[in-house]
N, C-alpha and C positions, 0 to 999 in steps of 0.2 A: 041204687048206688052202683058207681063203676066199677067192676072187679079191677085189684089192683095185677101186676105182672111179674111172674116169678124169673130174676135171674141166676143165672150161676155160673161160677168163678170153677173152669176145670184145670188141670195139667199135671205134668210131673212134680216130686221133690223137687226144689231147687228151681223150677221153673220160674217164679217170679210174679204169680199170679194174686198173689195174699196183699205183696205192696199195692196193687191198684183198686182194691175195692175200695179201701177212703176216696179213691177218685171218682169212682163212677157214682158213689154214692153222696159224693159234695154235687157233683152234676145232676143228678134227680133230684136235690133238695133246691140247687138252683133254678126248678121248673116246678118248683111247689105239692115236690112229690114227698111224701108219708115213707120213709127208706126204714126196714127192719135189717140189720145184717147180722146173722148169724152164721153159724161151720156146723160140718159135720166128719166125722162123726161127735157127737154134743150135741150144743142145742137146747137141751133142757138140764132141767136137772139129773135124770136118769142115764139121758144122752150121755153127759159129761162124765159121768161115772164109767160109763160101760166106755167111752174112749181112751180113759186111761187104762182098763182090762186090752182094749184092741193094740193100743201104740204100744204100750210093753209087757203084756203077759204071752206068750209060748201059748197055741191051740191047736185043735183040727182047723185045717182050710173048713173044713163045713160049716161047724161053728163062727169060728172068724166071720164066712158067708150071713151066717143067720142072725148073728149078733149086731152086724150092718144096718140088715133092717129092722131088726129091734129098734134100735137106737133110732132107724130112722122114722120109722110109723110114729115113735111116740113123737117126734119133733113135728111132721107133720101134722097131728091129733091138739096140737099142744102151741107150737108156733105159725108154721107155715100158712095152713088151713082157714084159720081166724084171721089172720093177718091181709090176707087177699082177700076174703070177704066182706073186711071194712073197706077194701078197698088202697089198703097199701103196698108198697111195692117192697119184694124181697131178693133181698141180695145173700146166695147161701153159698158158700167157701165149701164146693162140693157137692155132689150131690149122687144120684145111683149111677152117673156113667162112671164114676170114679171106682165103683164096684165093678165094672163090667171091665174096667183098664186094670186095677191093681190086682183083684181076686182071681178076673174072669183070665188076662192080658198075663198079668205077671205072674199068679199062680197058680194059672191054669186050671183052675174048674170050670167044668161044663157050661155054656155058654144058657145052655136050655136052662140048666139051674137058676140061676142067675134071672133068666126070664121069665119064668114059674114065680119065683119069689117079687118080681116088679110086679106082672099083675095082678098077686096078690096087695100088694103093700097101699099100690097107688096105679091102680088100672086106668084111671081116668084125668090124672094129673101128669103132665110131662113140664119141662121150663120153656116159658117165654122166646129166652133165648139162650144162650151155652154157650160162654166165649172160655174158647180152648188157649192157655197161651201155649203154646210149642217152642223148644227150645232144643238145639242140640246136646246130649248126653254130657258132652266133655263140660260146655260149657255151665250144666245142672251139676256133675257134680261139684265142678269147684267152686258154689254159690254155697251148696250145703258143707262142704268141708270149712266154710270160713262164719255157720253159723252155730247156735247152741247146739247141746249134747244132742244127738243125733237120738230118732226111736227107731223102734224095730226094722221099721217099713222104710226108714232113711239109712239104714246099717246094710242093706240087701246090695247084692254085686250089680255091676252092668248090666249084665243080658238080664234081670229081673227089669229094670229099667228099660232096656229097649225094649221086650215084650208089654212093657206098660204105656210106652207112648206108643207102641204099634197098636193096642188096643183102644186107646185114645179115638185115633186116626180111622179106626175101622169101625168104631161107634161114629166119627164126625162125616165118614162118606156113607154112614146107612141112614144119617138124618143133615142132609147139608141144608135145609130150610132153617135149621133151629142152630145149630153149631156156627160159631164164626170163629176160624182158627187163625190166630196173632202172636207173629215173629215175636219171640219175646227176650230175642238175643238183640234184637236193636234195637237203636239208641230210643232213651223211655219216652220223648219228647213228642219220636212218630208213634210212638204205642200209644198216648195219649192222644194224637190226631187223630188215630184207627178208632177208638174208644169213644171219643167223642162224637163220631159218625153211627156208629154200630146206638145209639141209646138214641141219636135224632131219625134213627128208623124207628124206634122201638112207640 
């Protein structure tokens, strides 16, 4: 049986990246692929619990850190894992580079930490492929000021934000084989051109 291909939806709050997974994922279904889409942090049932502890309960960054991969070994153990071994393809709203932009990027824990805990979690699993949407600041936040009650992680100043896309960007130039990073300030039309290319590689 063919292993299936793991992808994943990265960027800022506000970035834009959440509305296009129905797209890519009606586009695998229109080539007779098998699409799981799940988020994290969640995912399972555990997952989903410990995400509403992450989005609005006060912690240590350390915890916050270790509590990521909690969440995320089980989704792995539980969705991911099985998922590709029957062979279908997985679309996840997130995944550990987001740990490495928001934790690592925006609140500054040690990077080594951070990659201690990846190859513990998932030493031999990376994604398929990584489409980063990027977007300028101004224009994330005023995407999030016009949506629901904002969480923790969406309540955080600028520079938390600019350190999170600089973290982004410096995770997508240490792996530019797997990252494809997509203007996500313009018009959705060519973001849907870009999209449409990036999966006929895939």
């Amino acid at each position: 049986m063919t292993v299936g291909k793991f992808i994943t939806f990265e960027g800022i709050d506000g970035a834009g990246k959440s509305t296009h997974i129905a797209f890519v994922a009606d586009l695998l279904h229109a080539r007779g692929k098998t699409v799981i889409t799940t988020r994290e942090p969640g995912g399972t049932a555990l997952g989903e619990k410990l995400r509403e502890l992450l989005l609005h309960e006060k912690m240590h960054l350390e915890t916050e850190a270790l509590l990521m991969f909690a969440a995320r070994r089980e989704h792995l153990a539980q969705v991911i894992e099985p998922a590709l071994a029957r062979g279908d393809w997985v679309i996840s709203d997130r995944f550990t580079d987001a740990t490495f932009a928001y934790q690592g990027g925006g609140r500054k824990l040690p990077l080594s930490k951070l990659a201690a805990l990846e190859q513990w979690v998932h030493p031999h699993l990376q994604p398929d492929a990584t489409l980063l949407f990027d977007v300028p600041l101004k224009v994330a936040r005023a995407r999030l000021q016009a949506s629901r009650s904002p969480d923790k992680f969406e309540q955080e100043k600028a520079d938390f934000f600019a350190a999170t896309r600089a973290g982004y960007l410096r995770r997508a130039a240490e792996f530019p084989k797997r990252f494809h990073v997509i203007d996500s300030a313009q018009p959705i039309d060519n973001v849907h051109k870009a999209l449409e290319k990036i999966v006929a590689s895939l």
